[in-house]
C-alpha positions as CSV (number, residue, x, y, z in Angstrom):
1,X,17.3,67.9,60.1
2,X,16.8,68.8,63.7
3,X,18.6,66.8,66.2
4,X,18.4,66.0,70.0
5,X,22.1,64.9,71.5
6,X,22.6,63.9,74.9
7,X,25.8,62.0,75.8
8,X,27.5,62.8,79.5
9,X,31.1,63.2,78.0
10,X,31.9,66.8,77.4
11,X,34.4,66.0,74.8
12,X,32.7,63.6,73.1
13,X,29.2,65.5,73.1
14,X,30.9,68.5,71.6
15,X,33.0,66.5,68.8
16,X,29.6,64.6,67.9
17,X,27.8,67.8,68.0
18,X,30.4,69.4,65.8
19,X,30.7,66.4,63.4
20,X,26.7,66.7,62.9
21,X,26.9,70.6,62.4
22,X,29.5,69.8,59.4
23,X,26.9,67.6,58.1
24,X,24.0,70.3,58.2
25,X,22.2,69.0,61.0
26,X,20.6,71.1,63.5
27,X,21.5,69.9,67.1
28,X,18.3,71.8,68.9
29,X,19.4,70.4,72.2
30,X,22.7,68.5,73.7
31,X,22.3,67.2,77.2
32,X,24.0,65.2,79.6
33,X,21.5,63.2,81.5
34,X,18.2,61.4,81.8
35,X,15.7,64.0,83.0
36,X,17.0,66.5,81.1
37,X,16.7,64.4,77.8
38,X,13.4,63.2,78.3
39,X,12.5,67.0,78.8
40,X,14.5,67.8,75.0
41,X,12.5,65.1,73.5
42,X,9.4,65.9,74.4
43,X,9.8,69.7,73.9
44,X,11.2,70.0,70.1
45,X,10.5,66.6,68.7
46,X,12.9,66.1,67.0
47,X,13.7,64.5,64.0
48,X,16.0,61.9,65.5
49,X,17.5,61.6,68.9
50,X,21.4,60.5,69.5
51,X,21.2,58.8,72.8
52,X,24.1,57.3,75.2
53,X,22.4,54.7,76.9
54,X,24.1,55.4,80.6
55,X,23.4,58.8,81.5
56,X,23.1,60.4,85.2
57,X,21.8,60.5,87.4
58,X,21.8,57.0,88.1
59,X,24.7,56.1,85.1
60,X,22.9,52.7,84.6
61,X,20.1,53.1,81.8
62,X,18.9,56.2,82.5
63,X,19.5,57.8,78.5
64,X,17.7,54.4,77.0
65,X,14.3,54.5,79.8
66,X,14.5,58.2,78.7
67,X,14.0,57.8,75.3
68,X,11.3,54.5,75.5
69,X,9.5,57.1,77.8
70,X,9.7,59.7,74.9
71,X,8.4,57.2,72.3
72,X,5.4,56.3,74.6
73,X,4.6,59.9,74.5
74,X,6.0,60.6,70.7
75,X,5.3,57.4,69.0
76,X,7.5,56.5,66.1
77,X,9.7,59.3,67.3
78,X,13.4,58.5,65.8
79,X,16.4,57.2,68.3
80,X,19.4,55.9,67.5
81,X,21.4,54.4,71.0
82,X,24.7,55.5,70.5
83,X,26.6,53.2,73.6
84,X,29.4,51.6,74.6
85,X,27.4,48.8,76.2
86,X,24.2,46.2,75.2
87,X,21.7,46.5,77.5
88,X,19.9,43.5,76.2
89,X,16.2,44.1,77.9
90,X,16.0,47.5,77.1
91,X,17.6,47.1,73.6
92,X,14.8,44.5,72.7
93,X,11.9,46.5,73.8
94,X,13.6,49.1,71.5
95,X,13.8,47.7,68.7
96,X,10.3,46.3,69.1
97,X,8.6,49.4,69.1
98,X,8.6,49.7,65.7
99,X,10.8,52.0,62.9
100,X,12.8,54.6,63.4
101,X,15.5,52.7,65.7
102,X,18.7,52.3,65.5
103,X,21.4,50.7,68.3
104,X,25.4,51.2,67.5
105,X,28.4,50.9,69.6
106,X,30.5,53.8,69.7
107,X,34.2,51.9,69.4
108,X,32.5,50.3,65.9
109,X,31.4,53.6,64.2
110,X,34.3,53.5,61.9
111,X,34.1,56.6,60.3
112,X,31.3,60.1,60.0
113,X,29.7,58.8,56.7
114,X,28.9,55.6,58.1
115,X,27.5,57.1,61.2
116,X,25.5,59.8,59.0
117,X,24.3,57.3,57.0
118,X,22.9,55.0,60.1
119,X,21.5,58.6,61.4
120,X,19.2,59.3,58.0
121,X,18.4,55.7,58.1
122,X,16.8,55.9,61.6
123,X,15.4,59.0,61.0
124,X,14.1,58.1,58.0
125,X,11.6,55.2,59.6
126,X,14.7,52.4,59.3
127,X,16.6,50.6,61.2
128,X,20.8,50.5,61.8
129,X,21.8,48.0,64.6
130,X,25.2,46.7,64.9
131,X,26.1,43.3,64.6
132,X,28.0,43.2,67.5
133,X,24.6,44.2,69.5
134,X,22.7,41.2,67.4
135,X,25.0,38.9,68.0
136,X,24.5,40.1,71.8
137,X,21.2,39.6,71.5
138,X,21.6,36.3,69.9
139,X,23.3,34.4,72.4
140,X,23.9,30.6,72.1
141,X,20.6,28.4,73.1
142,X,18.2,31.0,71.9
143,X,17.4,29.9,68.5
144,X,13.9,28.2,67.9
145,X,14.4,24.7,66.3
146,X,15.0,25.1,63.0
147,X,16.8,27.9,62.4
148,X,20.0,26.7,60.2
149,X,23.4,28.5,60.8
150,X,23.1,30.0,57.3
151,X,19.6,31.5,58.1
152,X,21.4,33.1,61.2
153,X,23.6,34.5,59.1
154,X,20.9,36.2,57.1
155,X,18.9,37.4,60.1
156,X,22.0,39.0,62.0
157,X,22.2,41.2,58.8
158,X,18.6,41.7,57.9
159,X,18.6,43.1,61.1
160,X,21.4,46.2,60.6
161,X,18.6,47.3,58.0
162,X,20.8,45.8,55.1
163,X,18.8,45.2,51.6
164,X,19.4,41.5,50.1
165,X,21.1,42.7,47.9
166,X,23.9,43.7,50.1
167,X,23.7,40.6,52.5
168,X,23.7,38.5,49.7
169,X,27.3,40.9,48.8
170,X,28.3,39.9,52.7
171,X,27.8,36.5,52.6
172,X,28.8,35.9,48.6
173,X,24.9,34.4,47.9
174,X,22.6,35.4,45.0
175,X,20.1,38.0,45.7
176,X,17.3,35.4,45.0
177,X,19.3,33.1,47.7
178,X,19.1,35.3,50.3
179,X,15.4,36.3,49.3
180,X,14.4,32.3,49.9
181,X,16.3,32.5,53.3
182,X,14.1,35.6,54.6
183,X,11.5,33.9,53.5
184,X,12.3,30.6,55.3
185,X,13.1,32.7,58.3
186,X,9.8,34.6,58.6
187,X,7.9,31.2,57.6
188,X,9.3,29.4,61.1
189,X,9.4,32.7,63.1
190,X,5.8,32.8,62.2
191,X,5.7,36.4,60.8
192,X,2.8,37.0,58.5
193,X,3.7,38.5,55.1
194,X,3.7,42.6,55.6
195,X,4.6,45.2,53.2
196,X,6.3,46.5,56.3
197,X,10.2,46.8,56.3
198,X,10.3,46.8,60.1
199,X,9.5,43.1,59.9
200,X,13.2,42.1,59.7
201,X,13.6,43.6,63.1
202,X,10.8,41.7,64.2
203,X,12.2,38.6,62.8
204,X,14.9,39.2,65.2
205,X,12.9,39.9,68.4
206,X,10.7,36.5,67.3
207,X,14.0,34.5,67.5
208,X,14.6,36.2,70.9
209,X,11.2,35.3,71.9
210,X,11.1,31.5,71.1
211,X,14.2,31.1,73.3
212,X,13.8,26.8,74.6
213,X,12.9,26.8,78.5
């Protein structure tokens, strides 16, 4: 699996790019700003993209604009933000630009498999976000009226790309429970049934959407 890398930390750039090389992934490019990911991305299209959202030149947002640009270009082209910080506008219109995203924060990756595991996900056409970004992303006062605290529950994990199976495991609920909950959830969001999977990421931008005032 061919990989683009850009992160401006020379330790940690080489440490991830070692850690993905022991996993047989192909690291085709590993840069350490904007311009010169957007350039990596659009040249080998890869099949996912590791991406530190604060790159230079301007260390703001410069790796996340990068890779929206490159998925204007490259729809459906694989990312998965890699960052020590939210940046909640950018974030959103990530994650609404369909599958293939994924959004962690680097002090929660708890250990190689895990990450791994987000990466083939993303790359894949999934989703891995960290609950820490949801719950960013969720802040008090957003929620459309409705929305019970259980049903927030459910959404914050729907949107890590978790099965029901495995929220209801999180949250000690039947896998039929948490079934009738995403189904509650997408009923007041409004979501029309969809075989597509990317829904319960939409669920979550829907909820951000119907913020009151």
């Amino acid at each position: 699996m061919r990989v683009v890398l850009a992160e401006d930390l020379y330790l940690l750039r080489t440490g991830i790019e070692r850690m993905l090389h022991s996993y047989g992934f192909e690291v085709v490019a590993a840069v350490d700003n904007g311009p010169d990911l957007l350039e990596a991305l659009l040249t080998h299209r890869p099949d996912v993209a590791v991406v530190d959202v604060r790159l230079p030149p301007t260390n703001t947002d410069e790796g996340l604009r990068a890779a929206l640009t490159a998925r204007e270009r490259v729809p459906g082209l694989p990312v998965l933000i890699l960052s020590q910080y939210v940046q909640q506008l950018y974030a959103r219109e990530l994650l609404a630009g369909g599958g293939g995203v994924g959004y962690l924060l680097k002090d929660r990756v708890s250990d190689t498999d895990e990450f791994v595991d987000a990466l083939r996900r993303v790359a894949a056409g999934g989703t891995a976000v960290d609950p820490d970004v949801i719950a960013q992303l969720l802040a008090p006062g957003r929620a459309p009226a409705g929305l019970t605290g259980r049903e927030l529950d459910v959404l914050a994990l729907m949107a890590q790309g978790l099965s029901n199976a495995v929220i209801g495991r999180r949250l000690f609920l039947s896998e039929g429970s948490v079934s009738k909950y995403t189904t509650q959830i997408f009923t007041k969001l409004g979501l029309d049934a969809s075989p597509d999977t990317h829904r319960r990421v939409l669920a979550v931008l829907a909820y951000l959407e119907h913020k009151p005032g």
